[in-house]
PLY file of the C-alpha trace (Angstrom):
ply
format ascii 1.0
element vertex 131
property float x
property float y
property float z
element edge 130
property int vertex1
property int vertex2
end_header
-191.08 150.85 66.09
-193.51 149.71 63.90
-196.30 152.33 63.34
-200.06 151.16 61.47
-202.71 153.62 61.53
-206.12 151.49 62.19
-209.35 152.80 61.32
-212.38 152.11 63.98
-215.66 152.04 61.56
-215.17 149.87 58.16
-215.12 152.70 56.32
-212.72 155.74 56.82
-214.95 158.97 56.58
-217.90 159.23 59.24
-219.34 162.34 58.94
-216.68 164.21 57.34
-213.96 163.29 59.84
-211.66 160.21 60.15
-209.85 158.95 63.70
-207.05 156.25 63.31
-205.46 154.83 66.16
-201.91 155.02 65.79
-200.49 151.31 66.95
-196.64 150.20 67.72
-197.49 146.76 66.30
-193.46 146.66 67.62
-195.05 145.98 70.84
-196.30 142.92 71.90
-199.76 142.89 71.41
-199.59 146.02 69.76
-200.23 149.33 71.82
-202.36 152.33 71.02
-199.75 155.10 71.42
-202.13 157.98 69.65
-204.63 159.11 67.37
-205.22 160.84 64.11
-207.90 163.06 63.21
-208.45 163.96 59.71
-210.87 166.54 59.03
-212.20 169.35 56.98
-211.68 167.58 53.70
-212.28 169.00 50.52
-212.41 166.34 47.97
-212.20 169.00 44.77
-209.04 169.99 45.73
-207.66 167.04 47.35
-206.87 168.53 51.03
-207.54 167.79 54.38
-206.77 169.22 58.03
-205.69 166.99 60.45
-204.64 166.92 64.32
-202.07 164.33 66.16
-202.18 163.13 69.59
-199.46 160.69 71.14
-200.05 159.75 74.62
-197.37 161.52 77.25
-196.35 158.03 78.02
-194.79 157.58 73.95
-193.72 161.57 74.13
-190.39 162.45 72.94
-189.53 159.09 72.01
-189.97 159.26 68.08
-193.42 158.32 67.68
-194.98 161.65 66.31
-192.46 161.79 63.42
-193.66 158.00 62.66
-196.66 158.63 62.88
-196.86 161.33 60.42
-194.39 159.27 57.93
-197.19 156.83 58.37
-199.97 159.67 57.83
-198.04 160.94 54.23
-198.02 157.15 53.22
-202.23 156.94 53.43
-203.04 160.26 52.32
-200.52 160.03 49.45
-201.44 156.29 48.20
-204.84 155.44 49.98
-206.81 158.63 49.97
-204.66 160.45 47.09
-204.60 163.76 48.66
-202.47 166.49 47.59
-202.03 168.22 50.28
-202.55 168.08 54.20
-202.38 171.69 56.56
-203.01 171.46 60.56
-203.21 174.38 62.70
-200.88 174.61 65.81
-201.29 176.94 69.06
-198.47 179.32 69.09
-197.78 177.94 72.87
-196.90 174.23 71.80
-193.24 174.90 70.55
-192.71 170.66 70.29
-195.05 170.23 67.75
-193.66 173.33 65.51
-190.38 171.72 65.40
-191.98 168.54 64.87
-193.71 169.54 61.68
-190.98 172.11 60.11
-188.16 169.51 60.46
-190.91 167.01 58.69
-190.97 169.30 56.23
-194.05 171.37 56.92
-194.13 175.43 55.50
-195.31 177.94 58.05
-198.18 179.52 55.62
-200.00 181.82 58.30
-200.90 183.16 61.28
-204.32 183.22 62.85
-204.47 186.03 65.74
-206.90 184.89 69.14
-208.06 182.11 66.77
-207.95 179.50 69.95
-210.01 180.50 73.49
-208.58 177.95 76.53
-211.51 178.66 78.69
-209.00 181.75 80.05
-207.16 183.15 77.27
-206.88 183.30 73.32
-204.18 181.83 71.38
-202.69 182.94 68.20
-202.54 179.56 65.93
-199.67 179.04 62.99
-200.91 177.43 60.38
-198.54 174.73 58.58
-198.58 173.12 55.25
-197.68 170.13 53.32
-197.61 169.18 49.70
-197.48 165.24 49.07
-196.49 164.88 45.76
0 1
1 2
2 3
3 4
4 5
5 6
6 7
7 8
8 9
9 10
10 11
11 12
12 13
13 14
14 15
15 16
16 17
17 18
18 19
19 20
20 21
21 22
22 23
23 24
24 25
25 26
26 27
27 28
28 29
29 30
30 31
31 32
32 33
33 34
34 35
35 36
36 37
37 38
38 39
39 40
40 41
41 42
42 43
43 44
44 45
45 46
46 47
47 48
48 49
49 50
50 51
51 52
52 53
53 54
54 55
55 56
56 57
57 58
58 59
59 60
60 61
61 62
62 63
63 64
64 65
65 66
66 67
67 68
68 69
69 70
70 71
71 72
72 73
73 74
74 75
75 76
76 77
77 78
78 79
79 80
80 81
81 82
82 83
83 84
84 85
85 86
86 87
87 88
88 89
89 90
90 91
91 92
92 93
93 94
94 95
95 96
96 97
97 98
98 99
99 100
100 101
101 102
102 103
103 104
104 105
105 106
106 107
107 108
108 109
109 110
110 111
111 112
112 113
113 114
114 115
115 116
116 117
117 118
118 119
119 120
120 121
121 122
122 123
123 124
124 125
125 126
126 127
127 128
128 129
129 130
């Protein structure tokens, strides 16, 4: 596994948000297995939300923790953030266990914050401090 996160335009904000691809250049060719969306940045106080996608092909398989190890590594040395927080539905179990074992701090609960076309979702909110 070799995890680079690849930016699509030359620069990496467009209109307050930046997407990466997430690549396994460990793959011939390199494959996209995800993305990264980074948004919501506050440049006064160094933060940003963000969301992860890998592709249920590259599920359970690693890639999610890489690709956040990969994530810290930009916003720490590229970006110099301080701190990331992302917002997960209180249905998606995988991706809290994901983050707390990566080190993320559940720091609050939002009640009915998510509508699914049917029914609202409470959403945890999880945070990270990079340095």
């Amino acid at each position: 596994m070799n995890i680079v996160l690849t930016a699509e335009q030359q620069e990496y904000w467009h209109e307050g948000r930046m997407t990466l691809n997430a690549v396994d250049n460990a793959i011939e060719g390199g494959i996209v297995i995800g993305e990264v969306s980074l948004y919501d940045y506050d440049a006064l106080n160094l933060r940003s939300s963000f969301g992860i996608v890998v592709y249920p092909l590259f599920r359970r398989k690693g890639y999610g923790r890489a690709i956040l190890t990969e994530l810290h590594n930009l916003c720490r040395n590229t970006l110099h953030l301080h701190q990331l927080y992302v917002d997960i539905l209180d249905t998606n179990l995988a991706s809290q266990q994901l983050f707390e074992s990566a080190g993320y701090i559940h720091v609050g609960l939002q009640r009915d914050w998510t509508y699914d076309g049917k029914h609202f979702h409470d959403t945890y909110r999880y945070q990270y401090i990079l340095n």
